[in-house]
N, C-alpha and C positions, 0 to 999 in steps of 0.2 A: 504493500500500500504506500510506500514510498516515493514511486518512482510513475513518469506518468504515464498509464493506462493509452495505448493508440487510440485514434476518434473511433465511434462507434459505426458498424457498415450499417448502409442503408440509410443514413441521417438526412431528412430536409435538408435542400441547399441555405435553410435560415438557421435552422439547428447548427450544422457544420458552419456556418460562418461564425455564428453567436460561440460558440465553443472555441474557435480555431483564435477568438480574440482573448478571450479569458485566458485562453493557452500562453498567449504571449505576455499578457501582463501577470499571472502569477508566475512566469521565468523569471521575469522581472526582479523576485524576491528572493530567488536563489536559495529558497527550502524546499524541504520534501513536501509530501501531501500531508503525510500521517504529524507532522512535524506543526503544520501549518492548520491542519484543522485541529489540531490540540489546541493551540493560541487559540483561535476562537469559536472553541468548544463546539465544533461540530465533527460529526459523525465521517469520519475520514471516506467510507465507501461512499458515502451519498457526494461526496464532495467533491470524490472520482468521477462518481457518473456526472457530474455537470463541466466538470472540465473534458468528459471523454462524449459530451454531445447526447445521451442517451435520456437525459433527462436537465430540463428548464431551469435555472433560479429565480429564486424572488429576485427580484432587484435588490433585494436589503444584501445579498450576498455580494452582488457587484460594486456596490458603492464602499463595504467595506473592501475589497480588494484595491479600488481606487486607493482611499485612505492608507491602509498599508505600503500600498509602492510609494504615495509620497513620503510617509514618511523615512520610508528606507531610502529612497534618492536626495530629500530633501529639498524637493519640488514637485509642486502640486501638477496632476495632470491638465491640460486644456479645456478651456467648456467646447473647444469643437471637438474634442477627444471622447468627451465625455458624453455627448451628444449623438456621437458616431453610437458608439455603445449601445448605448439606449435606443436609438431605431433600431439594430440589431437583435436586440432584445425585444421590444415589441413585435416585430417581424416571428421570430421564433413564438413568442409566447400564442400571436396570434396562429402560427402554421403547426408549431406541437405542441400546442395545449392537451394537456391530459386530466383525465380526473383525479391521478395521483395531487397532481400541482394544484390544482383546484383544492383537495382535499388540506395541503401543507396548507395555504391562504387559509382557507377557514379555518383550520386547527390553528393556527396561528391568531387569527382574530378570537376565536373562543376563549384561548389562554388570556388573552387581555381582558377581556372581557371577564372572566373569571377572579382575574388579580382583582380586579376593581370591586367587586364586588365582595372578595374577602376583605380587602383593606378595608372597603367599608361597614363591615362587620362587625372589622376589627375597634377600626374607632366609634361605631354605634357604642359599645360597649363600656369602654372606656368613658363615654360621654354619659352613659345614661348612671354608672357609679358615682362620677362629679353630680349628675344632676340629683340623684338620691342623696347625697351625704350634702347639699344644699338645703334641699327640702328638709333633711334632720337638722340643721342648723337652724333653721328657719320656725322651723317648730317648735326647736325648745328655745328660741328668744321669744316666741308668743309665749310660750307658758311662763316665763321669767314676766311677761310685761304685764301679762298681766292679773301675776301674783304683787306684782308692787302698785297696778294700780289698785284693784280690791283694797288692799292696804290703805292706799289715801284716800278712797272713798271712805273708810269705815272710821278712820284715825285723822279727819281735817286737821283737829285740832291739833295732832301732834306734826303738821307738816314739816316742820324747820326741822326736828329732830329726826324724821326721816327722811327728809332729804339728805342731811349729812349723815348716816348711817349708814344708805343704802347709793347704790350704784347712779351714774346719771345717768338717768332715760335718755337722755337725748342723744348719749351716745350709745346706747341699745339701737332707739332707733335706724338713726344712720347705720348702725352694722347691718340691721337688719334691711332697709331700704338700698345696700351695698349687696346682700346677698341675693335678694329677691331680680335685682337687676342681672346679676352672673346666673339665676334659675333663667331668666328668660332668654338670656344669651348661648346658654349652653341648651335648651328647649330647642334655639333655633338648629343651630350645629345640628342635635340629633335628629332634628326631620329634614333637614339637606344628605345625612348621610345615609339615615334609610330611605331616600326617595333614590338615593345614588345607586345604591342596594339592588332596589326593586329596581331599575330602568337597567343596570347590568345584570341581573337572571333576567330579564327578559330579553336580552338582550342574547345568553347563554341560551334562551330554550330557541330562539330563531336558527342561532349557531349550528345548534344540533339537529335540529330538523332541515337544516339546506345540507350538512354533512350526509343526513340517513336518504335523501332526496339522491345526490352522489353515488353511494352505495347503493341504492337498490337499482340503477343504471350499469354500477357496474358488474351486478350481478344477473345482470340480463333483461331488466325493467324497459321503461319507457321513462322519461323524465316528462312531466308535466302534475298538471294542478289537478284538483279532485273533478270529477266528470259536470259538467252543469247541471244542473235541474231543469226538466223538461219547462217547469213555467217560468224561467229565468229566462230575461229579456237580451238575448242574446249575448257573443262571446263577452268575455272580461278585459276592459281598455286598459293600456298601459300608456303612458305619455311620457316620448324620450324627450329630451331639453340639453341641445347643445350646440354651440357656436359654429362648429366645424362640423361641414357637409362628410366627410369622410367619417368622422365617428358617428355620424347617425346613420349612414349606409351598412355602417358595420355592424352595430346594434341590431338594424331591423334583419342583418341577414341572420344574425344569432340566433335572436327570436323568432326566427320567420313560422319555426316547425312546431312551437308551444301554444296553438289553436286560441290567439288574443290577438284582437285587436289593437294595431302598434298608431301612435299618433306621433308624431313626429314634427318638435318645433326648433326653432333656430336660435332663441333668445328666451329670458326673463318676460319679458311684456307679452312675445307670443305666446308661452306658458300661461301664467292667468286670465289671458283670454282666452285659452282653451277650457280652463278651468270655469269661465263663465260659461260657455257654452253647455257645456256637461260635465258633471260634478261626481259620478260614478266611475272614477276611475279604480282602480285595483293596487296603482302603484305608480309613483313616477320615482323615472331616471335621469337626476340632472349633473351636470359639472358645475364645478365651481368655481372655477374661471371665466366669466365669461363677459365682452365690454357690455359699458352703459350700467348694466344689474344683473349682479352677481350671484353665483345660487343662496347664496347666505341670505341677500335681502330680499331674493324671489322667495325661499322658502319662510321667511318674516311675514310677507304678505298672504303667501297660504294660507299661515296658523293663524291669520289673525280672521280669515274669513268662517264663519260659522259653518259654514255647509262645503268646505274643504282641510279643517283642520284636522279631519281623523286621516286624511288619506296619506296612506305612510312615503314616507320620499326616503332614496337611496342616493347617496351624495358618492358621485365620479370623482375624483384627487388624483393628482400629482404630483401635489405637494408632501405627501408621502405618506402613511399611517400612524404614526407616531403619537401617544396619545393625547399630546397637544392639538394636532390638528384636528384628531378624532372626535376631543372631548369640544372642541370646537363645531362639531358637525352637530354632535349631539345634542350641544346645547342650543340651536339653531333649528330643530327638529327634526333635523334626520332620525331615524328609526335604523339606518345601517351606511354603511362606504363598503365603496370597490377603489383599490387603488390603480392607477393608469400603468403599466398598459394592461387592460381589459382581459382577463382571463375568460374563457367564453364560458366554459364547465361554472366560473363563478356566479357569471352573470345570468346563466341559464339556473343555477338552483336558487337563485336570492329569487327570483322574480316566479318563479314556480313556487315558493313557497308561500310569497306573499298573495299572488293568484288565488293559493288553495287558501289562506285565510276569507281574503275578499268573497270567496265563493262559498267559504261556509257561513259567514254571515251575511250574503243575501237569502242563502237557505233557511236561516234561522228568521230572519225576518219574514219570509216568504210565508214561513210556518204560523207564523202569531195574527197574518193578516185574514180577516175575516173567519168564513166560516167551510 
């Protein structure tokens, strides 16, 4: 496992190119495989097979190889270098995308997803002992206050003598008007981290159902949404949303075979017009880049209209997955990301999964209407 593995026979000329580059810039660092994927702790055969063409990388694998050759040269590679690259890598991802690779991206999303929702677990708990040993605080300054008022109510006469006796109220008080205020602060905290909680398991059960979506394809299925209901008013719309004519050709050929109805717009402003138009969508696909209004503030203007704020939106990036940008997406409403370039195994289980939601809850409502 040392030493590098010949290209694999039979490789896409995008595969073999994507490979034959990586080839050159991990020479570049003059280690071995098994040497090199210890450093950054990955799985030395899988590591082969992306340098031997047989199998894709995320991009998170290429940018750290960037990263490494400069620092081993001590010069950063070129943005046309780096550019070069990356079509190369879109090119392959788009011509051998496999369900494996697919599979790695979602498990790879799940895990975050996951972390976050332990973390916030973690700090729910932590908060919610602060918030209890507050509230005992706060308790037994009530019972202290007022044992010393009963006191002056029943003892007027003796007030001089117990006021120098006894503690000053007024700075009970204040401790307690000090405590009460860090109850409400720390109240706050714990419903921002269990709502963070709840929005990553849900976030985990999406995960895992566009994973088992995957696998039952790869086990000889069909990938698509749950069947229609005969009195469901035809297929299930999706609305793509993106600047560039080329990714919306691509999109629709993806989608072409998953039996919905594709809409296809160019911009933010033609998206919520589409959105007025008909508001029954199942799912939109937009980017985040894009001039004039960006998916951020298109998707601001969805959530903010009544009769399209449930409809889940998938935010397209380039800017990379990183949970900055993510938590970013999320907090903007997104319900999920795909990062660029476009895995099609990806984009074909996110959108079949949210399909089969969309479709059971027209069945569900279908159910409750009349008689």
């Amino acid at each position: 496992m040392g030493e590098l593995r010949p290209l694999g026979d039979g490789l896409p000329p995008e595969c073999r190119a994507l490979a034959q580059a990586l080839r050159e810039l991990f020479a570049g660092l003059g280690v071995s495989v098994r040497r090199y994927a210890a450093r950054r702790s990955r799985d030395p055969g899988t590591f082969s097979r992306y340098l031997g063409g047989t199998r894709v990388p995320p991009w998170e694998v290429v940018t750290d190889l960037f990263t490494d050759l400069a620092e081993h040269r001590g010069t950063a590679a070129t943005p046309d270098a780096i550019e070069l690259v990356r079509a190369l890598h879109r090119a392959a991802v788009s011509t051998g995308g496999s369900s494996r690779h697919a599979v790695e991206v979602l498990e790879r999303q799940l895990a975050d997803a996951d972390r976050v929702s332990r973390r916030s677990t973690v700090r729910g708990d932590v908060l919610e002992d602060a918030l209890l040993d507050r509230k005992h605080r706060i308790a037994d300054l009530e019972v202290r206050l007022s044992q010393l008022e009963a006191e002056w109510s029943a003892e007027r006469e003796r007030a001089d003598l117990l006021a120098a006796a006894r503690p000053d109220i007024s700075e009970l008080l204040r401790e307690r008007d000090t405590l009460q205020g860090e109850v409400a602060r720390l109240s706050a905290d714990l419903l921002a981290a269990q709502k963070q909680r709840d929005e990553a398991e849900d976030r985990c059960t999406l995960l895992e159902r566009q994973l088992e979506a995957i696998e039952e394809v790869r086990q000889g299925g069909v990938l698509s949404p749950a069947a229609v209901p005969e009195a469901s008013p035809g297929l299930p719309r999706i609305l793509l949303v993106d600047d560039q004519a080329d990714n919306l050709l691509a999109m629709t050929a993806v989608l072409a075979g998953l039996d919905q109805e594709l809409v296809a717009v160019s911009s933010g402003r033609e998206a919520l017009k589409a959105l007025l138009d008909r508001d029954d969508f199942a799912v939109i696909i937009m980017d985040v880049q894009m001039p004039d209004m960006d998916g951020y503030e298109t998707a601001a203007h969805i959530k903010r209209r009544s009769r399209t704020r449930d409809v889940p939106i998938i935010f397209l990036t380039a800017m990379g997955t990183d949970p900055e940008h993510s938590a970013r997406g999320y907090a903007a409403g997104a319900v999920d990301y795909i990062g660029k370039p476009v895995d099609p195994w990806v984009l074909r289980a996110k959108v079949a999964v949210f399909t089969g939601i969309h479709l059971e809850r027209r069945r569900a409502r279908g159910g409750h209407e009349g008689p």
